[in-house]
C-alpha positions as CSV (number, residue, x, y, z in Angstrom):
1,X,-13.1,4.1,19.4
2,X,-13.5,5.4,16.5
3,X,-11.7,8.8,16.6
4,X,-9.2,7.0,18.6
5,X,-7.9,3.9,16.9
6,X,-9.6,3.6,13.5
7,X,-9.0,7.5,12.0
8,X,-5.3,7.5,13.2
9,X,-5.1,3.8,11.5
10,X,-6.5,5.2,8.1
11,X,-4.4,8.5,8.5
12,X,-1.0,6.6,9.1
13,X,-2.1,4.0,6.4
14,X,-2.9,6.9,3.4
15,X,0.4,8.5,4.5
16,X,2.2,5.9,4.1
17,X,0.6,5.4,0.6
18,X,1.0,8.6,-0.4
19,X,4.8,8.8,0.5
20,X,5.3,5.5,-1.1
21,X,4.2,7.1,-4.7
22,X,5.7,10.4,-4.0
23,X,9.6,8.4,-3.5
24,X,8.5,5.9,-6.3
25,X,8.4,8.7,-9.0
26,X,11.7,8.5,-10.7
27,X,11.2,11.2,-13.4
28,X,11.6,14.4,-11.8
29,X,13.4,17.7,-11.8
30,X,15.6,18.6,-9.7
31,X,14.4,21.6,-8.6
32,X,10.8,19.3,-8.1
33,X,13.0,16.2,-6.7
34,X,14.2,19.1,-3.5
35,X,10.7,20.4,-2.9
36,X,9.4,16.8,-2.6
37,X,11.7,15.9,-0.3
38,X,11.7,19.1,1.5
39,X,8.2,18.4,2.1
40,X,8.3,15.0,3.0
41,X,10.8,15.9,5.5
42,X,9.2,18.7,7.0
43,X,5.6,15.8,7.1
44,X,8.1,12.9,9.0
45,X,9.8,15.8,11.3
46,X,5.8,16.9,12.1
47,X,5.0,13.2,13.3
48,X,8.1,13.1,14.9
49,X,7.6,15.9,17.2
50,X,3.7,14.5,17.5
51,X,5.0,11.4,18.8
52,X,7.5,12.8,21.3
53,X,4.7,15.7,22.6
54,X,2.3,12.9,23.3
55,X,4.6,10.8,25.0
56,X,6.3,13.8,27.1
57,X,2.4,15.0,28.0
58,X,0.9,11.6,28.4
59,X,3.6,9.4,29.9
60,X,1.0,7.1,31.8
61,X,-2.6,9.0,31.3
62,X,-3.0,8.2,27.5
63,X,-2.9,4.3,27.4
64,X,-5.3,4.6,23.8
65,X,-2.6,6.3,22.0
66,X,0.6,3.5,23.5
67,X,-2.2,0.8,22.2
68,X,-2.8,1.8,19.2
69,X,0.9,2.6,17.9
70,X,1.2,-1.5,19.4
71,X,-1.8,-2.4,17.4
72,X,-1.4,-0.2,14.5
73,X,1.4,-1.9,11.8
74,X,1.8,0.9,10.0
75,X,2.6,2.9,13.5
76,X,5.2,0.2,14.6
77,X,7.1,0.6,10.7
78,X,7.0,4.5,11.6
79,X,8.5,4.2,15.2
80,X,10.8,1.4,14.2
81,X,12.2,3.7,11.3
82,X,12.7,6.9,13.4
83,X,14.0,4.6,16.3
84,X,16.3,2.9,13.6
85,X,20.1,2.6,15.0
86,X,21.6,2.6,11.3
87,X,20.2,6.0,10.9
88,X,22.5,8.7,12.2
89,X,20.3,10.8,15.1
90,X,22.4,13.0,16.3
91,X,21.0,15.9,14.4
92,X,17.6,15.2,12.9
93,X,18.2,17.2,9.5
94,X,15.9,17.0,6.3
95,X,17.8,14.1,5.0
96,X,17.5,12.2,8.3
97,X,13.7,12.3,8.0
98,X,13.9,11.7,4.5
99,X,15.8,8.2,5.0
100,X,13.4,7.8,7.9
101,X,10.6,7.9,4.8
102,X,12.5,5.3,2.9
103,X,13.3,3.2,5.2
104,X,9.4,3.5,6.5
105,X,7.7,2.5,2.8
106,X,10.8,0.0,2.0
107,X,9.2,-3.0,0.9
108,X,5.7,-1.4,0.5
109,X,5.3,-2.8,-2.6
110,X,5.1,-6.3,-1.5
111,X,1.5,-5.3,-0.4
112,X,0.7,-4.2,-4.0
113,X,2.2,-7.8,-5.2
114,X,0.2,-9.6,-3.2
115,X,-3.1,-8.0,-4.1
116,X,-2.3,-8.9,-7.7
117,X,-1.7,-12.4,-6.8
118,X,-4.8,-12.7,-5.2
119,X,-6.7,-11.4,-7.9
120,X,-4.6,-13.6,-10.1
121,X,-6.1,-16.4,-7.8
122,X,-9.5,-15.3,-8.1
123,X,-9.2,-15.3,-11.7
124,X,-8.3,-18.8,-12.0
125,X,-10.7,-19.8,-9.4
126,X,-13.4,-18.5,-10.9
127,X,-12.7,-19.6,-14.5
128,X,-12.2,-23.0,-13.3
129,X,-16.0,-22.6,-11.7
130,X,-17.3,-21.4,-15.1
131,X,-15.8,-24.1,-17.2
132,X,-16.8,-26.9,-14.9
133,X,-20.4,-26.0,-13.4
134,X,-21.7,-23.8,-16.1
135,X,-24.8,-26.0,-16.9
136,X,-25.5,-25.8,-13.4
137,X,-25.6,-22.2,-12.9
138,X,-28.5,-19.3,-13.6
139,X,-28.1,-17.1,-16.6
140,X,-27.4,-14.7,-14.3
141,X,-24.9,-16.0,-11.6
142,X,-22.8,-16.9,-14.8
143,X,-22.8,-13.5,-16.3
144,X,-21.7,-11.6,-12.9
145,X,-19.0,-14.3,-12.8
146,X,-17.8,-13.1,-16.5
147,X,-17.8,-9.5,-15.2
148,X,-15.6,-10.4,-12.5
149,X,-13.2,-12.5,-14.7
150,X,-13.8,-9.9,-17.8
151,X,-13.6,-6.4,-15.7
152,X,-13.3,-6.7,-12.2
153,X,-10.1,-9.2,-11.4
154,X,-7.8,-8.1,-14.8
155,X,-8.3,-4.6,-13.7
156,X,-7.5,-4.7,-10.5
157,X,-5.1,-7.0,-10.5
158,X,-3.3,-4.6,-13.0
159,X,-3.4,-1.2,-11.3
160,X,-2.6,-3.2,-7.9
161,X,0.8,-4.5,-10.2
162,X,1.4,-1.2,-11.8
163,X,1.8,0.1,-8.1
164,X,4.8,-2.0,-7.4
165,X,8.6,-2.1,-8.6
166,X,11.0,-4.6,-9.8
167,X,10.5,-7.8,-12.7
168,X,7.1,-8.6,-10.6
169,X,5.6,-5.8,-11.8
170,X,6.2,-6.1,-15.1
171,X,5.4,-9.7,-14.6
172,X,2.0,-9.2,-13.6
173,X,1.2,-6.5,-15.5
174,X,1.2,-8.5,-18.7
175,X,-0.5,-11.5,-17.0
176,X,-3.2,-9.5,-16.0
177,X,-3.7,-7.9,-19.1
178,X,-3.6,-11.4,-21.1
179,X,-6.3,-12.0,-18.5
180,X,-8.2,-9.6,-19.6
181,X,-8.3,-10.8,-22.9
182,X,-8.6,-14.6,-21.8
183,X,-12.1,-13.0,-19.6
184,X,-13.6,-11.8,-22.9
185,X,-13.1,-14.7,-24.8
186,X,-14.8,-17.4,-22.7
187,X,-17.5,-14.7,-22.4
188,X,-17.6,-14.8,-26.5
């Protein structure tokens, strides 16, 4: 099970990741702009031909591998985008596969967004917790609650933010790192 679902799961999830930075960087060289793109091409076209060698070899015999591309969401983005009809296919060039990466980490950052939030969340939970049950908490309980609210949720709430695009980035960003601040002085 494990070599079969969960290690393709993390693969196709870290790709994914790492392809979402590599098309998010937006101040490049040329020259490194084409050799980024030729090698994301050349990584798409690579799962590409995985995915039509297993299915050619294994049409009925390898029912872990249809399973886990149903079960795995980053799979089903991956063979939605190469399957895409808006994407021209009738000769699968560099710059096909390289729309094929777009179009398989568009909206990617949502996930970062939402992390944020949720630490956001956490935050306010937690602060509200502090302010209103403090007498009736140990020393202790209270001052791992202050390293959550002073370190743990304005951090990564921050670098989950930073991750993602647009005016919600920015947005939360500042938020988090007001937080931050906000953390440290209850703890004071």
């Amino acid at each position: 099970m494990l070599r079969k679902e969960i290690i393709p799961r993390i693969y196709s999830w870290f790709s994914r990741f790492v392809i979402y930075m590599l098309l998010k960087r937006r101040f490049l060289l040329k020259s490194h702009k084409d050799s980024r793109n030729l090698k994301i091409s050349e990584f798409i076209k690579e799962i590409d031909d995985y995915f039509n060698e297993k299915k050619e070899a294994n049409n009925s015999n390898n029912k872990a591998f249809e399973n886990l591309k149903i079960k795995s969401k980053s799979f089903r983005s991956l063979v939605s985008s190469l399957n895409a009809s808006d994407l021209k296919e009738s000769d699968k060039d560099n710059e096909f596969y390289l729309l094929v990466a777009h179009k398989w980490v568009e909206g990617y950052e949502k996930k970062f967004h939402k992390t944020s939030y949720l630490m956001l969340h956490l935050f306010i939970l937690f602060a509200v917790i502090v302010v209103f049950f403090d007498q009736h908490m140990t020393t202790s309980l209270v001052n791992l609650i202050y390293l959550g609210l002073i370190f743990i949720f304005p951090i990564i709430g921050f670098g989950s933010a930073i991750l993602g695009k647009g005016w919600t980035m920015l947005c939360l960003c500042i938020t988090h790192f007001f937080l931050f601040f906000i953390g440290a002085a209850m703890y004071l």
